[in-house]
VMD Tcl script that draws the C-alpha trace (Angstrom):
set ca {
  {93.09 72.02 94.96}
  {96.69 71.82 94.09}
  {98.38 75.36 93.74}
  {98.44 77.34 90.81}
  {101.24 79.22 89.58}
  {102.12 81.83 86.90}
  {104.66 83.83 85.29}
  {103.54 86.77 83.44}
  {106.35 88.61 81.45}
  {103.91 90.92 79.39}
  {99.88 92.20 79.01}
  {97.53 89.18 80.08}
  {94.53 88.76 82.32}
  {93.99 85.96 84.59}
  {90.54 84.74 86.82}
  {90.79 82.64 89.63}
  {87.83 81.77 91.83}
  {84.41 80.38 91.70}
  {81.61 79.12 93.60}
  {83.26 76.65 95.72}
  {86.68 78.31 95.85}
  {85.40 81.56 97.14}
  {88.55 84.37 96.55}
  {89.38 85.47 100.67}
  {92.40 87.40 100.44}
  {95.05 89.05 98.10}
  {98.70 90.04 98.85}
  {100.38 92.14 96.14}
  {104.13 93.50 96.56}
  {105.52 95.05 93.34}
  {108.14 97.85 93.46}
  {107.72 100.73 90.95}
  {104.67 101.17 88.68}
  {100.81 101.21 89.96}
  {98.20 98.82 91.50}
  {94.60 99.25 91.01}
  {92.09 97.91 92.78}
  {88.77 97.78 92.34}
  {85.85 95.51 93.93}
  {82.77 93.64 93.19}
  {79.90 91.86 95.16}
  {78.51 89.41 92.41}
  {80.85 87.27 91.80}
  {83.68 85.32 94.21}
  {85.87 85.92 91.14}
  {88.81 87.90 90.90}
  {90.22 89.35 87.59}
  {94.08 90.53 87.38}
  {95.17 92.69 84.51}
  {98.56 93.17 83.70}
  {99.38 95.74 81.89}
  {103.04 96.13 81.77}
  {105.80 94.10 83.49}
  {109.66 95.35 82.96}
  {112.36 93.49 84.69}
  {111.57 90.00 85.87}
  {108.27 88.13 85.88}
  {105.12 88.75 88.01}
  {104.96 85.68 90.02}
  {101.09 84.92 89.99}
  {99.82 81.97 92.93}
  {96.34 81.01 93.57}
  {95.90 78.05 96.31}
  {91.84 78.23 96.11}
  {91.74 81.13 98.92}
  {94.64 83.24 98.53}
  {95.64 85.37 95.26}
  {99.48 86.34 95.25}
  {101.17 88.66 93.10}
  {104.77 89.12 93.76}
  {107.13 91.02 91.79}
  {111.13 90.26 91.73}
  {110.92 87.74 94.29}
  {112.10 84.25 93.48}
  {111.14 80.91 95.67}
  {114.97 80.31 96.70}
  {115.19 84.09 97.93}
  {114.89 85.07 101.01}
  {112.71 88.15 102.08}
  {115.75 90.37 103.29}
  {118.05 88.89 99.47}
  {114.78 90.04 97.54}
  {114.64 93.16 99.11}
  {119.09 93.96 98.48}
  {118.09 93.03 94.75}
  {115.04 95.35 94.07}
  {116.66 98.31 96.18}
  {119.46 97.98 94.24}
  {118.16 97.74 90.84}
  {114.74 99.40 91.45}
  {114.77 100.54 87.58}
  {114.06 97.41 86.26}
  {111.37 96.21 88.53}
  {107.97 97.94 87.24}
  {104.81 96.75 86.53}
  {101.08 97.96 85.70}
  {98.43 95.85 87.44}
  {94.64 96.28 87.86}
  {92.38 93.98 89.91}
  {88.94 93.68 90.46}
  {88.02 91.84 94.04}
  {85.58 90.23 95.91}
  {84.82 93.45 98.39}
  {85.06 91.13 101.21}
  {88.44 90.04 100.06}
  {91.08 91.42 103.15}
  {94.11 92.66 101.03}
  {97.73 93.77 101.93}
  {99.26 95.75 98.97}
  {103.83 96.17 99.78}
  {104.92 98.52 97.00}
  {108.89 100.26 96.53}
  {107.84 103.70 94.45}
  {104.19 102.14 92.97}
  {101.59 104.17 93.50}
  {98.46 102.62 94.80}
  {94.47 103.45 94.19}
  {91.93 100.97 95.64}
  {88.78 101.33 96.69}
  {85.13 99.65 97.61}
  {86.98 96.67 100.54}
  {84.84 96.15 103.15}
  {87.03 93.45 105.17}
  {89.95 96.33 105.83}
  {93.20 97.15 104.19}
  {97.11 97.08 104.59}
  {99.10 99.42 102.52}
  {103.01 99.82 102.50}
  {105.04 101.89 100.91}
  {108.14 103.52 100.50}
  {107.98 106.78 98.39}
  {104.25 105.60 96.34}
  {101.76 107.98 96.25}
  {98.45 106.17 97.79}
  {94.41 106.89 97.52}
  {92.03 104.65 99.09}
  {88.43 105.68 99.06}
  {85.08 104.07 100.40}
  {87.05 101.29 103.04}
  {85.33 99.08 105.29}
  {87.12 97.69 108.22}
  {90.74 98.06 109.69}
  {92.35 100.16 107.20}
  {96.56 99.96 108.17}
  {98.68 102.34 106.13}
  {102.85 102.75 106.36}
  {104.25 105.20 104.21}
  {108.05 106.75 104.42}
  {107.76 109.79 102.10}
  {105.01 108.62 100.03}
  {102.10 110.81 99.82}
  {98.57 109.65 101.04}
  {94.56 110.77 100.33}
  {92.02 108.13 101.93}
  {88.02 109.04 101.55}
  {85.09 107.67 103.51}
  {87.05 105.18 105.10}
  {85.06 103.56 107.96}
  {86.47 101.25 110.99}
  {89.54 101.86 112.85}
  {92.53 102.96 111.45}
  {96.52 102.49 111.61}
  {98.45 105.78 110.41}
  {102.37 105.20 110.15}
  {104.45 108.18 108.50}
  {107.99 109.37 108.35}
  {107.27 112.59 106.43}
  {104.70 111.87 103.87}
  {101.65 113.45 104.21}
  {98.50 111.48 105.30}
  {94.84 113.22 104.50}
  {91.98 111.31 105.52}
  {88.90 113.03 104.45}
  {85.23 112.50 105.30}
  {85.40 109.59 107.49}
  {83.72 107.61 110.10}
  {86.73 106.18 112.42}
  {86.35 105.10 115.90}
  {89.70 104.66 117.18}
  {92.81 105.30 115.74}
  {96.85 105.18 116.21}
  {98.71 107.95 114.36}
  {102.59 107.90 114.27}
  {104.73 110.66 112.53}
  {108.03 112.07 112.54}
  {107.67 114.93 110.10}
  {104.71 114.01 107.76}
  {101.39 116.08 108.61}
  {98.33 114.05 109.63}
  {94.78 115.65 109.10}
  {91.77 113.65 109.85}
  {88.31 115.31 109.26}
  {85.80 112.95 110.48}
  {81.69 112.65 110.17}
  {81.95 111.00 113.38}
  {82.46 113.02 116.95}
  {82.92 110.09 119.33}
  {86.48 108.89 118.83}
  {89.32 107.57 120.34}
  {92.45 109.13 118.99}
  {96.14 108.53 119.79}
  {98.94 110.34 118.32}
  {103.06 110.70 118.79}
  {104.56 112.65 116.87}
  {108.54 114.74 116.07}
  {108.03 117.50 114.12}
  {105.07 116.74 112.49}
  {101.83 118.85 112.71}
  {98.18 116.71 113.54}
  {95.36 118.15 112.93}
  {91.41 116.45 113.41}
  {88.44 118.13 112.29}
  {85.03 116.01 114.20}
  {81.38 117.00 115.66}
  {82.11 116.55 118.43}
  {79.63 117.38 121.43}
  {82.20 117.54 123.94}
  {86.13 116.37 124.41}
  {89.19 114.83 126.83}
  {92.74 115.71 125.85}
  {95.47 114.89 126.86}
  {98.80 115.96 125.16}
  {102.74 116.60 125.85}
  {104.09 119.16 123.92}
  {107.78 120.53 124.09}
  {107.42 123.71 121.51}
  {105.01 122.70 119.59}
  {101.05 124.45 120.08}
  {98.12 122.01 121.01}
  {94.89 124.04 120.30}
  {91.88 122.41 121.07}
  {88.12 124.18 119.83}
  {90.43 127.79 120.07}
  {91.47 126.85 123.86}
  {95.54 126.82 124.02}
  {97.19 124.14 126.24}
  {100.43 125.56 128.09}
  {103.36 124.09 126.57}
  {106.18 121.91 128.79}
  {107.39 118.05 128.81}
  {104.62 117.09 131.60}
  {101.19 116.18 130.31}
  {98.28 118.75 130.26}
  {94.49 118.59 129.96}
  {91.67 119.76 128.11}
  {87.96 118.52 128.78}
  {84.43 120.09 127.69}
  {81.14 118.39 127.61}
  {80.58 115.19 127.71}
  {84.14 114.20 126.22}
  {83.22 111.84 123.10}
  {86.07 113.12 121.42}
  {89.18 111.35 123.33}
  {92.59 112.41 122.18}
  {96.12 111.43 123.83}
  {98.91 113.01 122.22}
  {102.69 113.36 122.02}
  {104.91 115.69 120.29}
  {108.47 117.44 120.52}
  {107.78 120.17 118.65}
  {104.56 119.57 115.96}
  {101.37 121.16 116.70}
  {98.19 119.25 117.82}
  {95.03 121.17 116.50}
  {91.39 120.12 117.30}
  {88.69 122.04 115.24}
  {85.04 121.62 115.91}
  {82.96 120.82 112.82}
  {79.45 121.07 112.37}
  {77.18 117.76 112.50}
  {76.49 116.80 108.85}
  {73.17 114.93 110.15}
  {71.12 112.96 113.07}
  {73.81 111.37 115.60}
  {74.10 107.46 114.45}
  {74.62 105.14 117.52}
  {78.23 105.58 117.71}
  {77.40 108.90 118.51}
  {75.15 108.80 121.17}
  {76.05 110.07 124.17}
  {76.93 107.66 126.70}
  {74.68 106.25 129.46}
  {71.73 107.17 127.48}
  {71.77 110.82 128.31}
  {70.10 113.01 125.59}
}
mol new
graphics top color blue
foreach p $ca { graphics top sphere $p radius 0.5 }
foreach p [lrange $ca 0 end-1] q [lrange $ca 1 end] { graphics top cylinder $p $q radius 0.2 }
display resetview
């Protein structure tokens, strides 16, 4: 199909999508205001509402796969132009805009000071921000989020997981991961986890890390200058060359790195039967 385009100034709703033209993807980058999204398994439709749009137009695209909404960002710009302009005049680029998805839909939501909510994707998530406050909640799949200062609450997210932060704070709460990469320079990181066989790796300045699991036994690793690394109450000594902590049968797996943030490991009771992830390895029971 030939490409569709729109340019919404004001409150409208557009649906793009059908049985042949299933919806795959969406990519929204807006600077200040809010995205919603929510997600659906009955339809391969997807709904945008706009609520609100100050500034210039939303520019809307649909190309029978891919749903684009871009905010501030003209065809003869370039990426790093676009960028100048909305930095520079970040009061007059808001907008309000709700969407319900396809759940198997892989998104990427780019936002300036937006706050983002979306929930219910089951083909993973990218979220960046600069200074928006973020909550994702029931997440299939890779779930990749990059915040500066912005604040961030994710709930039963499920797959592996990307965690970038300058000093926001990232909570993850409830959550089934198997491996993840966390990066911070000031921001704490907390991960509490249903899950107790993991594969964790963090670096980190100043900021603290803390993960919460059931685990049945653990391997750390970890370089700490000043900071503490505290693993199920056992202190690691601190110093610039890596020490180790093992128990068990080590399903927890942790490699850290930190100048002067803590690393703290807290054991947390199972919430039910071990699911295969779980097992322990080899078959041993």
């Amino acid at each position: 199909m030939a490409q569709q385009k729109w340019q919404v100034d004001g409150p409208r709703i557009i649906e793009v999508g059908d049985a042949q033209e299933r919806v795959a993807a969406l990519q929204v980058a807006i600077v200040g205001g809010h995205v919603g999204v929510v997600t659906h398994d009955d339809s391969p439709v997807a709904r945008l509402e706009v609520a609100e749009v100050e500034g210039p137009p939303l520019t809307v695209s649909w190309d029978g796969r891919t749903l684009r909404v871009l905010h501030g960002k003209d065809a003869t710009d370039s990426v790093i132009a676009a960028l100048r302009r909305l930095i520079e005049e970040p009061g007059r680029h808001r907008a309000e805009v709700s969407l319900s998805m396809p759940a198997h839909a892989r998104t990427t939501i780019s936002t300036v000071s937006a706050s983002v909510v979306a929930g219910g994707l089951r083909a993973g998530l990218t979220v960046n921000t600069v200074s928006g406050e973020v909550a994702l909640h029931d997440v299939s799949g890779r779930t990749k989020l990059n915040t500066v200062s912005g604040a961030a609450e994710c709930v039963g997210l499920d797959g592996d997981v990307k965690l970038n932060t300058v000093s926001g704070a990232i909570t993850v709460q409830d959550s089934r991961i198997g491996a993840a990469k966390l990066n911070t320079v000031s921001g704490e990181i907390t991960l509490d986890l249903r899950n107790g066989r993991a594969t964790l790796a963090s670096n980190s300045v100043s900021g603290d890390v803390t993960v919460r699991a059931p685990y049945t036994g653990y391997a750390v690793t970890a370089t700490s200058a000043t900071g503490q690394v505290v693993v199920d109450g056992r202190l690691l000594a601190k110093g610039r060359s890596p020490g180790t902590l093992t128990d068990g049968d080590g399903s927890l797996q942790i490699s850290a790195n930190s100048v002067s943030g803590s690393v703290v490991v807290l054991r947390a009771a199972a919430s039910g039967p071990p699911t295969p992830q779980d097992a322990p390895p080899n078959g041993d029971r």
